[in-house]
C-alpha positions in Angstrom: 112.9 88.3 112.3 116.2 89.6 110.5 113.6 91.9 107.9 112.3 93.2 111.6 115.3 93.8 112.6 116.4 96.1 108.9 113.9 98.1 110.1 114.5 98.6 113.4 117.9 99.8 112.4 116.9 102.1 110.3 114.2 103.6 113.0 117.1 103.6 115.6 119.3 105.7 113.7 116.0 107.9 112.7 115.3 108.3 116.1 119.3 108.8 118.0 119.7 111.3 115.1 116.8 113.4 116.4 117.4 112.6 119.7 114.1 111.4 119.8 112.7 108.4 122.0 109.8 106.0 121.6 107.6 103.0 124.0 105.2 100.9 122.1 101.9 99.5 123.2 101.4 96.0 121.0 98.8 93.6 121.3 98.6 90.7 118.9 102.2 90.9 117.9 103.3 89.7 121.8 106.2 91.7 122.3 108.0 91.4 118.5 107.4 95.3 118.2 109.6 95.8 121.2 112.1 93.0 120.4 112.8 94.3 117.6 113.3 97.9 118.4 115.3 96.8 121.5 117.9 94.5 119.2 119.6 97.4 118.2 122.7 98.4 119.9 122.2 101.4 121.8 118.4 101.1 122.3 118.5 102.8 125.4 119.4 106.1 123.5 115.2 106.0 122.2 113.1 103.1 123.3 111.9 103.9 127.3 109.5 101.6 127.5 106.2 99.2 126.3 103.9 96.4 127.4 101.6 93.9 125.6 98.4 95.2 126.2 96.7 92.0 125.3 93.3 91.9 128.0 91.0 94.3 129.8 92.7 94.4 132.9 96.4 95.2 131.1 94.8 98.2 129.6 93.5 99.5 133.0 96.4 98.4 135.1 99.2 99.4 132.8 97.3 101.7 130.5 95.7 103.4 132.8 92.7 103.3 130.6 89.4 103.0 132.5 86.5 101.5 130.9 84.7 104.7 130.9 87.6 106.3 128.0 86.3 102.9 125.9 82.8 103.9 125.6 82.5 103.8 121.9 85.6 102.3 121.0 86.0 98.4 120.7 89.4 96.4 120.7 91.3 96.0 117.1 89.6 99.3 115.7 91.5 102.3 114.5 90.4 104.4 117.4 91.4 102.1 119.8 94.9 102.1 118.1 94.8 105.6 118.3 94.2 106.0 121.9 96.8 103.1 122.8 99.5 105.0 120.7 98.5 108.6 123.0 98.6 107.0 126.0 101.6 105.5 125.9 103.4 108.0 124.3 101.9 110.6 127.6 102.2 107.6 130.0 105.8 107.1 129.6 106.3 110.7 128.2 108.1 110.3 124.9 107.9 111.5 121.5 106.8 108.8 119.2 104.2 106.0 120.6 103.1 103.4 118.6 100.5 100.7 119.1 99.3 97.7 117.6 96.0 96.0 118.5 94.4 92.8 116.3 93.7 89.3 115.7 96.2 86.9 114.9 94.2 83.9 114.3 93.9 81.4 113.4 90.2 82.7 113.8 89.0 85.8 114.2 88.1 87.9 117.5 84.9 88.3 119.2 84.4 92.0 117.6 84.2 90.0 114.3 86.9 90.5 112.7 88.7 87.5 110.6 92.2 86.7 111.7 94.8 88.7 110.0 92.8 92.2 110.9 95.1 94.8 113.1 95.1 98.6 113.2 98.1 100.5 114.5 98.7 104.0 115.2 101.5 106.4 115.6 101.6 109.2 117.9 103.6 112.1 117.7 104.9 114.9 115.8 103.0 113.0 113.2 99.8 110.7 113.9 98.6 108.2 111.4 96.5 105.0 112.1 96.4 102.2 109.3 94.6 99.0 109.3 96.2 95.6 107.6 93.6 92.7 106.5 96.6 89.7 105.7 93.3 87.4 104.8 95.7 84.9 106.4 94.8 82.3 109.5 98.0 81.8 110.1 98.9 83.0 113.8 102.8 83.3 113.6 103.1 84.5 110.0 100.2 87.4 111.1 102.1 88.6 114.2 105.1 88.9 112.0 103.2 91.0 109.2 101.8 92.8 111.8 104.7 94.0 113.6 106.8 94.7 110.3 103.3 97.2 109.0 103.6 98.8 112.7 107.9 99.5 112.5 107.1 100.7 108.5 104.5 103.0 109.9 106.5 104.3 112.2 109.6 104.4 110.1 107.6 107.0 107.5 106.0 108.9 110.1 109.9 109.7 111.4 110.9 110.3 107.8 108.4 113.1 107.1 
């Protein structure tokens, strides 16, 4: 958690110095996205807000996605990544969003990806969407990898 943390610190002070702000849509990393922009002091300054969008009905009910916006696009795929990131950056009307949707393991998810597969996508004055394959079955140690490629992602796309 502490390398979460180093990076969070460094995306806080990004962020504060632009007077930008930021909410996060995560999936397979529960809520360590959020924890670990939210352990910096100050957070309030940037981070408005998130959810773990981690079933159908989260992405209608607190998305506001309908099924009908899915056509095409499956769970864990860069699109969906994508359109997680834009919503919640429009839902809670910020600058940055970032999302994170995959399969922790220890097997994979009924798209068929293996465990250790997650895309995630930032939205913004920069958008990028990158896809990790740890090739690890290893739940905890995923959701860690996962969220530390999501905050790196973010952390370049605020440094360009």
């Amino acid at each position: 958690m502490k390398e979460l943390f180093a990076i969070a610190e460094q995306i806080a002070a990004k962020l504060i110095a632009n007077k930008q702000t930021i909410a996060v849509a995560e999936s397979s990393t529960g809520g360590l996205i959020s924890a670990s922009l939210l352990s910096v002091a100050g957070a309030s300054a940037y981070f408005l807000g998130g959810g773990v969008i981690y079933t159908r009905d989260a992405r209608r009910v607190l998305m506001d996605i309908p099924d009908d916006a899915m056509r095409g696009i499956r769970s864990a795929s860069e699109p969906y990544a994508q359109l997680l990131a834009r919503q919640i950056r429009e839902h809670v009307s910020t600058d940055w969003g970032l999302s994170e949707t995959g399969a922790t393991g220890p097997t994979g998810n009924r798209y068929g990806d293996a465990a250790g597969h997650s895309c995630m996508a930032v939205a913004g004055p920069q958008q990028q969407v990158i896809t990790l394959e740890t090739g690890s079955h290893d739940r905890q140690a995923n959701m860690q990898a996962f969220a530390k490629a999501a905050l790196e992602l973010l952390l370049r796309n605020l440094s360009r």
